[in-house]
Backbone of each chain as ProteinMPNN parsed JSONL, in Angstrom:
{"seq_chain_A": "XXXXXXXXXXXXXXXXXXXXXXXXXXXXXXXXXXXXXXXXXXXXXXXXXXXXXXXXXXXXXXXXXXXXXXXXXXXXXXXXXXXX", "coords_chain_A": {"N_chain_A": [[103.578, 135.545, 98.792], [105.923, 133.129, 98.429], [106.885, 132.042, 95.201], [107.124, 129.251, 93.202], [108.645, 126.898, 90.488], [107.213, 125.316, 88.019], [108.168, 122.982, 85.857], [107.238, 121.975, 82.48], [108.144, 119.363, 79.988], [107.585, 119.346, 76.265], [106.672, 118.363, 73.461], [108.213, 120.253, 70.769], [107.528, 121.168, 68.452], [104.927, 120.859, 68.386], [103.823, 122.385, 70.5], [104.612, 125.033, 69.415], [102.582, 124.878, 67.28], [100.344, 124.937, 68.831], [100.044, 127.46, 69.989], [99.962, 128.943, 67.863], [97.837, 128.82, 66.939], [96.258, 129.569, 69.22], [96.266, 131.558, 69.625], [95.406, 132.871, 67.344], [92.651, 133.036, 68.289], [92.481, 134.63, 70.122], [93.773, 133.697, 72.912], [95.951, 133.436, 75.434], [98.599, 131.175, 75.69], [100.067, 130.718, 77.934], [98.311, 132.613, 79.855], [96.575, 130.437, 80.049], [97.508, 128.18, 81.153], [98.018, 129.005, 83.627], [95.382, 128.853, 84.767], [94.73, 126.876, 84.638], [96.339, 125.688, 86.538], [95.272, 126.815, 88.809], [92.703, 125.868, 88.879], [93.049, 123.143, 89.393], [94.169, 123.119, 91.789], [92.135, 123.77, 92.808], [90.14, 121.683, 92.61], [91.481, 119.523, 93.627], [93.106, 120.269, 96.45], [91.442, 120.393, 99.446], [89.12, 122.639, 100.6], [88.917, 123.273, 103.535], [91.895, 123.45, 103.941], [92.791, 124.872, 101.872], [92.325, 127.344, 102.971], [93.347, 127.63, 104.664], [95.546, 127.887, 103.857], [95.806, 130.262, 102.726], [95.212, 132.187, 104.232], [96.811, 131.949, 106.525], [99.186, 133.356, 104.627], [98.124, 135.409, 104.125], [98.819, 136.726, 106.82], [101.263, 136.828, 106.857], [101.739, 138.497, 105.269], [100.861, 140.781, 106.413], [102.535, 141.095, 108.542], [105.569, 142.624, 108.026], [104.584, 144.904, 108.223], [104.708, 146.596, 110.16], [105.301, 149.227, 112.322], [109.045, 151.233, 112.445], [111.094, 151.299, 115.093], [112.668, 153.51, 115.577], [111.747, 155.547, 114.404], [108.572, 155.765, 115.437], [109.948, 156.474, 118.316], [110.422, 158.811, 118.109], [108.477, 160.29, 116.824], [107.11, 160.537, 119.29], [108.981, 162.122, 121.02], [108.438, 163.988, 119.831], [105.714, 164.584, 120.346], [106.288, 165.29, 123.172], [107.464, 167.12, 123.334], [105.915, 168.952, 122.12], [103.707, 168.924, 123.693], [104.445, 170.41, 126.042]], "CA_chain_A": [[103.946, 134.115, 98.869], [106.909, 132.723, 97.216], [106.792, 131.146, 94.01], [107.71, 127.984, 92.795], [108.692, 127.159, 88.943], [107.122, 123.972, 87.52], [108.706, 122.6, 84.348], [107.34, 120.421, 81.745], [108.536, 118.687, 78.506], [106.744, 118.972, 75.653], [107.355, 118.616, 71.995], [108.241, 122.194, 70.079], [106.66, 121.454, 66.984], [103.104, 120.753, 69.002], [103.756, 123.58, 71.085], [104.281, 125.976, 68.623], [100.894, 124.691, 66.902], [99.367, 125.555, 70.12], [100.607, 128.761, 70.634], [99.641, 129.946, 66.928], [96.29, 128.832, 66.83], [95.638, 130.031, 70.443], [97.078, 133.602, 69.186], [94.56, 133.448, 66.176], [91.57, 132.977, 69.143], [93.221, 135.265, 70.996], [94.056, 133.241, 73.802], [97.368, 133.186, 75.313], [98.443, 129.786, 76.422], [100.595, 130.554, 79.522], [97.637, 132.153, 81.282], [95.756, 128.886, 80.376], [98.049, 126.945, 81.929], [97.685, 129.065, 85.358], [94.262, 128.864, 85.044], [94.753, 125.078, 84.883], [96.967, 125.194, 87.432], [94.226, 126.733, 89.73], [91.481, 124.73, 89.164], [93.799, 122.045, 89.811], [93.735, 123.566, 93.093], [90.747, 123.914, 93.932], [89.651, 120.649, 92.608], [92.533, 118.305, 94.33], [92.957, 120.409, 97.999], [90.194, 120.621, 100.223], [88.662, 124.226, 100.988], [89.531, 124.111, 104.768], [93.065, 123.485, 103.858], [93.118, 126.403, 101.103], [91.7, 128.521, 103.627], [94.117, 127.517, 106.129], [97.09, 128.285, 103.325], [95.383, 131.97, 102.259], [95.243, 133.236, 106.204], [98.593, 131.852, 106.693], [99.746, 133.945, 103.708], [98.052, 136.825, 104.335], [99.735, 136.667, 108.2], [103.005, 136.656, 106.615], [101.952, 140.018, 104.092], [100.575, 141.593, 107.289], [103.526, 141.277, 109.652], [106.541, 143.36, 107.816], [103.923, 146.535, 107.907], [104.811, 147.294, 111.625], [106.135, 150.554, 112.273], [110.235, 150.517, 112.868], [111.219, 152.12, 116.189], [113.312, 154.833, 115.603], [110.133, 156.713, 113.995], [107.842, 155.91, 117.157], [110.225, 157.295, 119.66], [110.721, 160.422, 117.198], [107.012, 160.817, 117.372], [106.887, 160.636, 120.757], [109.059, 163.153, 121.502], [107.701, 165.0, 118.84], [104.498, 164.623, 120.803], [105.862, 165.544, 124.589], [107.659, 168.595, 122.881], [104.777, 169.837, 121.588], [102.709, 168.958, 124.749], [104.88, 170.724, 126.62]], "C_chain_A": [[105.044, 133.795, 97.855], [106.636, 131.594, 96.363], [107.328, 130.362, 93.396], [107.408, 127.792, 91.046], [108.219, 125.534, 88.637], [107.82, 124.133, 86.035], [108.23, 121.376, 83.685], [108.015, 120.486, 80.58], [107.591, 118.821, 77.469], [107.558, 119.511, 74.279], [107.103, 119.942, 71.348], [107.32, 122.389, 69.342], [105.26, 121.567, 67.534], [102.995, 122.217, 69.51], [103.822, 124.357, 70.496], [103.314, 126.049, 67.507], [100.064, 124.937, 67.54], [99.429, 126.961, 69.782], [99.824, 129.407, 69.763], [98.397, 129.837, 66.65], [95.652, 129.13, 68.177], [95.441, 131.278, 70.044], [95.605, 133.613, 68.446], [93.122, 133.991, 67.275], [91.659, 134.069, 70.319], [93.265, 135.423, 72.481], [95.715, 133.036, 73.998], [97.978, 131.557, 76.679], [99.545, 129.752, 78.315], [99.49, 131.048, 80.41], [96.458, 131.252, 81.501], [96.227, 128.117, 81.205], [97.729, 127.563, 83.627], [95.934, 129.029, 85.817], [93.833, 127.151, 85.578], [95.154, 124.854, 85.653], [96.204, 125.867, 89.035], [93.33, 125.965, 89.946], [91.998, 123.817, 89.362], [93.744, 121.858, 91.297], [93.079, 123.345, 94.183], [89.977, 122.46, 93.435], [90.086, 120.048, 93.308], [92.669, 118.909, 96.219], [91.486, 120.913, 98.629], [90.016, 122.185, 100.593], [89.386, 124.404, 102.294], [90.941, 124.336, 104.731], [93.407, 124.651, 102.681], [93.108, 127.605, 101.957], [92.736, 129.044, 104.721], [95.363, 128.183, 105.598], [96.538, 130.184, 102.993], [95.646, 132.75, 103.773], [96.54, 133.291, 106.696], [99.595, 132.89, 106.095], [99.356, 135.284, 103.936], [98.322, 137.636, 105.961], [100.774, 137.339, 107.872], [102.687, 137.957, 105.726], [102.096, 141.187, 105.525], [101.941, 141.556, 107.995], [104.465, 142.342, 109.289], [105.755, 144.849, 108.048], [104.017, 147.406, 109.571], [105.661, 148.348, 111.47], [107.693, 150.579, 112.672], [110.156, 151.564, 114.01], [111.668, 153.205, 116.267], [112.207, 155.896, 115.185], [109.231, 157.134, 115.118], [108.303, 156.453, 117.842], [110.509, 158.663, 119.171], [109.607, 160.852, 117.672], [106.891, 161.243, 118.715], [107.337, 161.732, 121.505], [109.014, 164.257, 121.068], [106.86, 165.367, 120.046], [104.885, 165.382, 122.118], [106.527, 167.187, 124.436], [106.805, 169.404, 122.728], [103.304, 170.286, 122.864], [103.329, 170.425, 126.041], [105.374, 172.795, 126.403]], "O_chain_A": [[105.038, 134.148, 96.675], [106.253, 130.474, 96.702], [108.324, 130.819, 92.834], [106.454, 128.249, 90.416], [108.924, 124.617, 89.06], [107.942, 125.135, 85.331], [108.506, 120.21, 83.965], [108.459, 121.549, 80.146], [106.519, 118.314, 77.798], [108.41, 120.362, 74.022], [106.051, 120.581, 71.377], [106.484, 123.293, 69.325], [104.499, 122.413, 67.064], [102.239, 123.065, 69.036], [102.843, 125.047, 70.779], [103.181, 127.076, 66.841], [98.952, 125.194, 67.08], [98.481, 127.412, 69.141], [99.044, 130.268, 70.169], [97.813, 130.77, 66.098], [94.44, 128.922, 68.248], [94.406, 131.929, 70.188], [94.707, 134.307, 68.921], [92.617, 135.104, 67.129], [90.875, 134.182, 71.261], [93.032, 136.409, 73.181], [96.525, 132.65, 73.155], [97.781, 131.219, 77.846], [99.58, 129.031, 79.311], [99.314, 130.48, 81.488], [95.676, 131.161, 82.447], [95.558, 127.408, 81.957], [97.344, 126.877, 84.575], [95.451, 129.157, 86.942], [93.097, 126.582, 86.385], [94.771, 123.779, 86.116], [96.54, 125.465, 90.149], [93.1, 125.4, 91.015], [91.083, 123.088, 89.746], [93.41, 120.848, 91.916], [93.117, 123.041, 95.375], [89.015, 122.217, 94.163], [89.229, 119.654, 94.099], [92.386, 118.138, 97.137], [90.69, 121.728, 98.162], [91.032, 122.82, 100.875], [90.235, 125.281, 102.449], [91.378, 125.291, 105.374], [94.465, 125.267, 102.814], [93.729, 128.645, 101.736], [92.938, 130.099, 105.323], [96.134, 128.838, 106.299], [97.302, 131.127, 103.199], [96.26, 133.776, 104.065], [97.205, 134.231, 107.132], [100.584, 133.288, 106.71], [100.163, 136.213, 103.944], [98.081, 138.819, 106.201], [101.196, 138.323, 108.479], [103.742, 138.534, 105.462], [102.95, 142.053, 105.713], [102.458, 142.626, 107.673], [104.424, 143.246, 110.124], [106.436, 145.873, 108.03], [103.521, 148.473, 109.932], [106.587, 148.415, 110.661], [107.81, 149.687, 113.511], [109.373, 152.513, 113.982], [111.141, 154.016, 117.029], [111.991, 156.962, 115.762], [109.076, 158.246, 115.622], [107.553, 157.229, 118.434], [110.824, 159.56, 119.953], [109.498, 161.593, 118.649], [106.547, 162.376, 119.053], [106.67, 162.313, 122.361], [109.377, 165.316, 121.581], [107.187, 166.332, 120.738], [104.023, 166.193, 122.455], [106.236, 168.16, 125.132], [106.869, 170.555, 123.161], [102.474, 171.189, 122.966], [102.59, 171.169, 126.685], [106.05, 173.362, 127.262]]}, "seq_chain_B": "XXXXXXXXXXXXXXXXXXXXXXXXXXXXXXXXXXXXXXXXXXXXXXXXXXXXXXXXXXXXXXXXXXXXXXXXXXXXXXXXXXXXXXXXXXXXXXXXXXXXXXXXXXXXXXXXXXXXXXXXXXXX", "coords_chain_B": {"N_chain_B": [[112.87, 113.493, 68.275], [112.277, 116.872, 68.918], [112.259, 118.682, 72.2], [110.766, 120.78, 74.022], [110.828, 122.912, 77.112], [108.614, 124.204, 79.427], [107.299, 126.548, 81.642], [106.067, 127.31, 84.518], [105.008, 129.29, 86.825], [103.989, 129.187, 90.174], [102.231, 129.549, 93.476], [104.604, 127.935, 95.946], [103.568, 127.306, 98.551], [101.153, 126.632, 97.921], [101.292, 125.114, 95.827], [102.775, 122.835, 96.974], [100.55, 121.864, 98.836], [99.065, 120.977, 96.808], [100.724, 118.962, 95.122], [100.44, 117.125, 97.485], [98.186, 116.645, 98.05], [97.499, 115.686, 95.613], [98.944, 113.743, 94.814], [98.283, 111.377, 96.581], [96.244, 110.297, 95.176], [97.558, 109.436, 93.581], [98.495, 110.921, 91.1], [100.289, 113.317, 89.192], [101.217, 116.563, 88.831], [102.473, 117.651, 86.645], [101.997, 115.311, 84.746], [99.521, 115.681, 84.521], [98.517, 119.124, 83.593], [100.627, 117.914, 81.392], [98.597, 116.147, 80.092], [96.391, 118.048, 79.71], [97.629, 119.841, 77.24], [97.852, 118.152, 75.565], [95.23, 117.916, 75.22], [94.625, 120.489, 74.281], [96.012, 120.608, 71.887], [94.849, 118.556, 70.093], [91.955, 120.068, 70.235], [92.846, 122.552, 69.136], [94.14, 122.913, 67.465], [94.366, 121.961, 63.785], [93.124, 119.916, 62.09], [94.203, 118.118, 59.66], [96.106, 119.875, 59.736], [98.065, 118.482, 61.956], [97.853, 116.139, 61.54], [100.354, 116.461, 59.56], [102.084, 117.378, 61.1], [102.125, 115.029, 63.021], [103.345, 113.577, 61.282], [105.981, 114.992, 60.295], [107.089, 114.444, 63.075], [106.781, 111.612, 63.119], [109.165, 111.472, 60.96], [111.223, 112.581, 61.989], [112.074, 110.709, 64.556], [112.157, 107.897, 63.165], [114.35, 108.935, 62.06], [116.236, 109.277, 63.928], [116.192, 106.897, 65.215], [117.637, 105.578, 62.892], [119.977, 106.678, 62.732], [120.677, 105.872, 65.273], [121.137, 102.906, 65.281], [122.89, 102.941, 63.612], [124.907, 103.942, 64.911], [125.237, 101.657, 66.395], [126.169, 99.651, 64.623], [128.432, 100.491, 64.179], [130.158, 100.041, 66.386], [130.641, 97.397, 66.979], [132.944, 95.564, 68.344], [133.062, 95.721, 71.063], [131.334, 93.541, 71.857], [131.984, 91.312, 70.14], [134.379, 91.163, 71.333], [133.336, 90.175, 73.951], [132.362, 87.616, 73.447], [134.581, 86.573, 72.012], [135.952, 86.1, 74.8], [134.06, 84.957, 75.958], [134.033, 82.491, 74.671], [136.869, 81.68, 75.292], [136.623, 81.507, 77.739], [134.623, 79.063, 78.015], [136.622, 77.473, 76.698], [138.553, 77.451, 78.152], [137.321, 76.248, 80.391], [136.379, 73.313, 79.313], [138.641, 72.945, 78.946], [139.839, 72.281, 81.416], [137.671, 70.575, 82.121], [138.265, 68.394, 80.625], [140.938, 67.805, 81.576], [140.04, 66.951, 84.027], [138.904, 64.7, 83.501], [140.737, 62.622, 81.689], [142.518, 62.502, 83.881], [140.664, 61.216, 85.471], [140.388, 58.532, 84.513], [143.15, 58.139, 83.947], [143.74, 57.163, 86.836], [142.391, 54.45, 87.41], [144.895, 53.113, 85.629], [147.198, 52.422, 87.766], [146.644, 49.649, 88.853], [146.975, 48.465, 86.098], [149.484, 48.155, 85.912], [150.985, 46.185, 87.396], [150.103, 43.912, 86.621], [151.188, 44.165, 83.737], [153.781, 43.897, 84.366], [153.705, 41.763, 85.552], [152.874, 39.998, 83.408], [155.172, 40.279, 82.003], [156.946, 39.518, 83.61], [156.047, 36.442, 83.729], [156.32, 36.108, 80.819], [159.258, 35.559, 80.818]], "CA_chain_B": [[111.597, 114.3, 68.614], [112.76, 118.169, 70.062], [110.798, 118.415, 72.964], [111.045, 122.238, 74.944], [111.011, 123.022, 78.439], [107.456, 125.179, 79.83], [107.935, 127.12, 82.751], [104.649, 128.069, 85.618], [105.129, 129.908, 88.165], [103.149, 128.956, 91.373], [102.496, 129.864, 94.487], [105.202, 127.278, 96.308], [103.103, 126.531, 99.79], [99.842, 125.967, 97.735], [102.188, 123.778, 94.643], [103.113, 121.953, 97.94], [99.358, 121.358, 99.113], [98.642, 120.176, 95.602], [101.571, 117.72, 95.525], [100.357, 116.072, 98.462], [96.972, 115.875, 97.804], [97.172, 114.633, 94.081], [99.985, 111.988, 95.501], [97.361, 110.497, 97.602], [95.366, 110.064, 94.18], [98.849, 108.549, 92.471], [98.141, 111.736, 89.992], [101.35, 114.103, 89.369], [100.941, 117.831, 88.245], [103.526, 117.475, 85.624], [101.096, 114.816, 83.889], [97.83, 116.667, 84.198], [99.593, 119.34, 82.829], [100.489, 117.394, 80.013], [96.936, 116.35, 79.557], [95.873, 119.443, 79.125], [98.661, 120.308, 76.532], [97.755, 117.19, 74.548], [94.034, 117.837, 74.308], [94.145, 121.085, 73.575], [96.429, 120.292, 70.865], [93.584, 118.044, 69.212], [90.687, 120.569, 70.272], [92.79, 124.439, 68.876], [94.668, 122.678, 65.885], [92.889, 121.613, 62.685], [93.288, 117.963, 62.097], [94.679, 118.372, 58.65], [97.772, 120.316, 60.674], [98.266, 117.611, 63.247], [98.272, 115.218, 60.924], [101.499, 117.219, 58.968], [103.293, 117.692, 62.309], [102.747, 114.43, 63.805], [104.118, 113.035, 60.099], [106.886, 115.063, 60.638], [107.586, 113.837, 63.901], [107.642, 110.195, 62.927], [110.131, 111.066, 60.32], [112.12, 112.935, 62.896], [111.796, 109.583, 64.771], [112.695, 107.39, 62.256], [116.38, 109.264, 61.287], [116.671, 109.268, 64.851], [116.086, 105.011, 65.162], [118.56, 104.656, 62.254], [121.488, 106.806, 63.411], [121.427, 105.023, 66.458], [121.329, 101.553, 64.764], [124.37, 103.122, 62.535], [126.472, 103.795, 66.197], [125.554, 100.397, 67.136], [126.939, 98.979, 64.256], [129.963, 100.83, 64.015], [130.642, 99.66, 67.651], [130.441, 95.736, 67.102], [133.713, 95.087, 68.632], [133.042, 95.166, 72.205], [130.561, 92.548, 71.657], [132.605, 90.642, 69.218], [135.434, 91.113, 72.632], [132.503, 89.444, 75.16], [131.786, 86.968, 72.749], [135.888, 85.838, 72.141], [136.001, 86.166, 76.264], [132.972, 83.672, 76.349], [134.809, 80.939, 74.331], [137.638, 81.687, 75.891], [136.047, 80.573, 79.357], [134.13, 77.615, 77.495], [137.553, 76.548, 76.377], [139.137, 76.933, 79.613], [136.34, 75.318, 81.467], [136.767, 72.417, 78.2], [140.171, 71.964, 79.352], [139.36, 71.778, 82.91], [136.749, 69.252, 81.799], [138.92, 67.107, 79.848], [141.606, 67.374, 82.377], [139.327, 65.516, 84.948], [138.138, 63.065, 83.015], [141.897, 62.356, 81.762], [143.065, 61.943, 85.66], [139.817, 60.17, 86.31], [140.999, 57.691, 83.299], [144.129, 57.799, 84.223], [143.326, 56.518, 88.07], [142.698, 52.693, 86.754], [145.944, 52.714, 85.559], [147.887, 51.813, 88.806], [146.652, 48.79, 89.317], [147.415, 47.172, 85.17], [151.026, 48.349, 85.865], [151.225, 45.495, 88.093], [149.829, 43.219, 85.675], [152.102, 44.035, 82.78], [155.162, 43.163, 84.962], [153.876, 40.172, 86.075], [153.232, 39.262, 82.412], [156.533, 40.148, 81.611], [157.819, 37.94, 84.498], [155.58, 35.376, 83.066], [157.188, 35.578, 79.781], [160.376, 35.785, 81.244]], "C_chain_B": [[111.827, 115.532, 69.429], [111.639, 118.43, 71.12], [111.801, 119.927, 73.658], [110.39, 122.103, 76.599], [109.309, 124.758, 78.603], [107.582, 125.341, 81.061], [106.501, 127.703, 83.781], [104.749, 128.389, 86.477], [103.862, 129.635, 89.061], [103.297, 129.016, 92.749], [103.476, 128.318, 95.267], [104.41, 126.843, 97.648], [101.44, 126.026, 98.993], [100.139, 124.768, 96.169], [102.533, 122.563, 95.833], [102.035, 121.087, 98.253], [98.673, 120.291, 98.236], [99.261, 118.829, 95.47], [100.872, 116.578, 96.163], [98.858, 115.126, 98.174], [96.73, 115.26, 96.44], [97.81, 113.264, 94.382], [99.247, 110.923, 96.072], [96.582, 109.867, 96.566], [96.089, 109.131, 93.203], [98.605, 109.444, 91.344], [99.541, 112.785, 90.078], [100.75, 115.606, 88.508], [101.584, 118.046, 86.718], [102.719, 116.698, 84.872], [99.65, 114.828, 83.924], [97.781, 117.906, 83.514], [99.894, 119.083, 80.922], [99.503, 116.395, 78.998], [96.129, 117.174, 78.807], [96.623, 119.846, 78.19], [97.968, 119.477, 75.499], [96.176, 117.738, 74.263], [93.421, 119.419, 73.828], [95.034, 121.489, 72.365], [95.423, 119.684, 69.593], [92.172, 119.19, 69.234], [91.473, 122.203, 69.453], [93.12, 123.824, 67.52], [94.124, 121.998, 64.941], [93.465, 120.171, 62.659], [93.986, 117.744, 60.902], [96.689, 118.881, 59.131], [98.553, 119.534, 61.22], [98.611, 116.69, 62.272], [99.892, 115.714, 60.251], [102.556, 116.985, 59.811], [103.541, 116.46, 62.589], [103.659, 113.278, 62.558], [105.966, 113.537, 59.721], [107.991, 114.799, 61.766], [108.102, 112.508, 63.967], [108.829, 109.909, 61.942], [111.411, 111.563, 60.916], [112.52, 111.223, 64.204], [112.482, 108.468, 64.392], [114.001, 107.854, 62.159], [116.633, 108.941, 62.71], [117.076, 107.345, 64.906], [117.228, 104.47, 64.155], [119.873, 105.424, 62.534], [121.976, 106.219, 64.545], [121.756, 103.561, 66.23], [122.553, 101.693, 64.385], [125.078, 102.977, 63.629], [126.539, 102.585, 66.94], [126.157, 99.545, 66.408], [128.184, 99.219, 64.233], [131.166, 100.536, 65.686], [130.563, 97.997, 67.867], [131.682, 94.874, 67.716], [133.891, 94.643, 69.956], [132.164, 93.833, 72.614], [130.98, 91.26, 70.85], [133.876, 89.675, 70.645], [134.666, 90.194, 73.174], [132.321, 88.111, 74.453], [133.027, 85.824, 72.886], [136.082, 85.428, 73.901], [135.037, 85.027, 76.676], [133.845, 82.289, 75.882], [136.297, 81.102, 74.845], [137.551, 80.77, 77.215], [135.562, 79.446, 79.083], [135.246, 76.643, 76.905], [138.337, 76.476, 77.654], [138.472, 76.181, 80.783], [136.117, 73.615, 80.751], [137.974, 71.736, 78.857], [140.317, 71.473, 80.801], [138.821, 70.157, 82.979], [137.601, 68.065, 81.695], [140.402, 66.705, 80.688], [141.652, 66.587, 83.553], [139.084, 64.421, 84.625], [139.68, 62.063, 82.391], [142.3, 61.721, 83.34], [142.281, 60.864, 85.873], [140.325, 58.722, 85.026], [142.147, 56.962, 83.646], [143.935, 56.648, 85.863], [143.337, 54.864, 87.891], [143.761, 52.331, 86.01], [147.026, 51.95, 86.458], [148.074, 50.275, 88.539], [146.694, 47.556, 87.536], [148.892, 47.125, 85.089], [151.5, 47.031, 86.28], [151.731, 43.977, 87.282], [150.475, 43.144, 83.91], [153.205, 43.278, 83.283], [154.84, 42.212, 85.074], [153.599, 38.913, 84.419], [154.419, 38.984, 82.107], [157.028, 38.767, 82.468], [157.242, 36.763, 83.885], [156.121, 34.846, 81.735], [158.981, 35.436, 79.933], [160.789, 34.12, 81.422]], "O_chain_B": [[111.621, 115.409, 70.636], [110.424, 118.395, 70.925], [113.021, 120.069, 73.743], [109.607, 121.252, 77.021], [109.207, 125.84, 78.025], [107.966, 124.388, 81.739], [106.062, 128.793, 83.415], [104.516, 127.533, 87.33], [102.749, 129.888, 88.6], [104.331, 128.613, 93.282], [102.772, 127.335, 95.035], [104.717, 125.674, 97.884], [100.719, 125.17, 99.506], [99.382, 123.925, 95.689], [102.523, 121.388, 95.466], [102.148, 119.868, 98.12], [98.048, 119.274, 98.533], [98.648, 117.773, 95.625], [100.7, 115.452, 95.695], [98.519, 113.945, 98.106], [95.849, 114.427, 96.226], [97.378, 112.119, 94.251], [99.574, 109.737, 96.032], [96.125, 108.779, 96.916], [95.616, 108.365, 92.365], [98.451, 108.776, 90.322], [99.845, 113.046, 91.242], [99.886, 115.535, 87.634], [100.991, 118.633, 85.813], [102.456, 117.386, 83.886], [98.84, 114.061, 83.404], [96.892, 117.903, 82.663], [99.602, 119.642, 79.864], [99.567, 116.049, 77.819], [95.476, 117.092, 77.767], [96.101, 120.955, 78.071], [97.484, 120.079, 74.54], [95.892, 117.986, 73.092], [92.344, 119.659, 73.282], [94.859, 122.591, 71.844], [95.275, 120.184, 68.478], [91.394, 119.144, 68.281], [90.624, 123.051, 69.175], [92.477, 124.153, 66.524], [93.206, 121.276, 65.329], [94.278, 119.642, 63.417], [94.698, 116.771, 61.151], [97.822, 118.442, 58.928], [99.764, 119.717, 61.09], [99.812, 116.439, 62.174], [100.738, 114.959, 60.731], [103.659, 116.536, 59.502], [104.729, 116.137, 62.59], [104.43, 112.384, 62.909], [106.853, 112.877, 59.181], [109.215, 114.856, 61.65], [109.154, 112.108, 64.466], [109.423, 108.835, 61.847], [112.508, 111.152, 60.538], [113.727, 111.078, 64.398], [113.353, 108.002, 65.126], [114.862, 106.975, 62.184], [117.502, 108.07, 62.743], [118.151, 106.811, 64.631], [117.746, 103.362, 64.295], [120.895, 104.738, 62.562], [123.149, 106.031, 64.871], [122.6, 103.018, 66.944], [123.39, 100.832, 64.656], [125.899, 102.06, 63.655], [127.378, 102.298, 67.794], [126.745, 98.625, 66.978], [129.037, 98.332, 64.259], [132.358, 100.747, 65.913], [130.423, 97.516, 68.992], [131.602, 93.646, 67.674], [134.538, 93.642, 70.266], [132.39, 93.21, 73.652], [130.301, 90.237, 70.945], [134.135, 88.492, 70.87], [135.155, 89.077, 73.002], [132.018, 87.297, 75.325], [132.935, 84.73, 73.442], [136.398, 84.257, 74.115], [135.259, 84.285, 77.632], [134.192, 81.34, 76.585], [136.89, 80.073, 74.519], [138.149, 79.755, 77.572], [135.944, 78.547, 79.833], [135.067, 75.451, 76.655], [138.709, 75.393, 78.106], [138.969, 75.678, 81.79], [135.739, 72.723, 81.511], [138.227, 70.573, 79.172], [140.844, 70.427, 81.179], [139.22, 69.12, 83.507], [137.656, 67.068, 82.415], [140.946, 65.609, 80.55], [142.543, 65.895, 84.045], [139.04, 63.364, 85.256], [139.697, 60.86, 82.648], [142.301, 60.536, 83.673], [142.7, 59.788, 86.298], [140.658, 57.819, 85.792], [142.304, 55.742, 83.695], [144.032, 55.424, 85.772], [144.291, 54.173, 88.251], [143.726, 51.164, 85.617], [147.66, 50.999, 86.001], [149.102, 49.706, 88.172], [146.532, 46.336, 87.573], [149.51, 46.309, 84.406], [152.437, 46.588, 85.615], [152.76, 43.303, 87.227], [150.232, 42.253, 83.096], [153.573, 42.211, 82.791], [155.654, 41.368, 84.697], [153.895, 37.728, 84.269], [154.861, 37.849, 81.931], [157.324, 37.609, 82.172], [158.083, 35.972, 83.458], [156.347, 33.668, 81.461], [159.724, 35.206, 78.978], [161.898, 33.801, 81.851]]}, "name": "protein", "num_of_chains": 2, "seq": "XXXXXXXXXXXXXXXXXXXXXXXXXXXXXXXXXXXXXXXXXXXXXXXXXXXXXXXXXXXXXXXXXXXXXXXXXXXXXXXXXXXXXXXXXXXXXXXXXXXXXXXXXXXXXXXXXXXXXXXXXXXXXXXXXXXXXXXXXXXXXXXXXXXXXXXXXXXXXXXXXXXXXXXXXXXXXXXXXXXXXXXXXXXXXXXXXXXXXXXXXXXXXXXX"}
């Protein structure tokens, strides 16, 4: 699935008070934020509509895995060579 | 107040889903987000700290509030301009004024013109 970049604002000085007292706990705050930005997720869209975006997505992984043609008809006459 | 730029990568058709359905709530991602930023600012950092930073922030703050006061004073002329441009128009709308009320003044004149001459003839 392609990925989209959110951007926020936030003041440096805070943020780098975060960061160093996350470190000490040894938590790292970007994959808090995707953790936040899941449960966000799954709190705010409805299940059938997650469900509906995951199947969709895993449609779109499945499709490129088809075999290309020039291979198949190789095989093939791999195959009537050999039958033959 | 330097404020930095945070960057999250997300899946783009389920950042879309979210969108829609927080929108419906009047809730934006961008300030839930920065919810979460703020309180776990108060819940990781000691209170002693916070206090330091956000003391340095209001004095970052502060210089900021008076350099911009300084470029507003050092710019008092276009305002000084709007100001001459106002009495300008209040004197040309003055002279307007006083040029009606002159005419209208004038107007009852006609008719003592008459009445001088005919004194004259009278003293005549």
């Amino acid at each position: 699935m392609k990925q989209a970049t959110l951007q926020i604002k936030f003041d440096e000085e805070k943020l780098n008070a975060i960061k160093q007292y996350m470190g000490k706990k040894d938590a790292d705050l970007q994959t808090e934020l995707d953790d936040v930005m899941q449960k966000l997720y799954e709190k705010h869209v409805p299940a059938p509509v997650r469900e509906y975006i995951e199947s969709r997505d895993s449609r779109v992984q499945e499709k490129p895995k088809r075999p290309s043609r020039p291979s198949s008809t190789a095989a093939a006459n791999n195959d009537s060579n050999t039958t033959v | 107040m330097r404020e930095t730029e945070l960057k999250i990568l997300f899946p783009t058709e389920k950042l879309d889903a979210l969108r829609f359905f927080m929108g419906k709530k009047e809730l934006t991602v961008e300030q839930e987000l920065k919810d979460y930023l703020h309180k776990t600012y108060e819940k990781v950092v000691p209170t002693h700290v916070r206090e330091y930073v956000e003391s340095k922030l209001d004095q970052a703050s502060l210089q900021e509030e008076t350099s911009e006061q300084r470029a507003q004073e050092q710019q008092p002329e276009p305002q000084r301009e709007r100001q001459s441009r106002q009495t300008r128009r209040q004197r040309e709308q003055a002279v307007a004024e006083s040029a009606t009320l002159s005419s209208q003044a004038r107007q009852p004149e006609p008719p003592e013109e008459p009445e001088e001459s005919q004194g004259i003839s009278m003293s005549m």
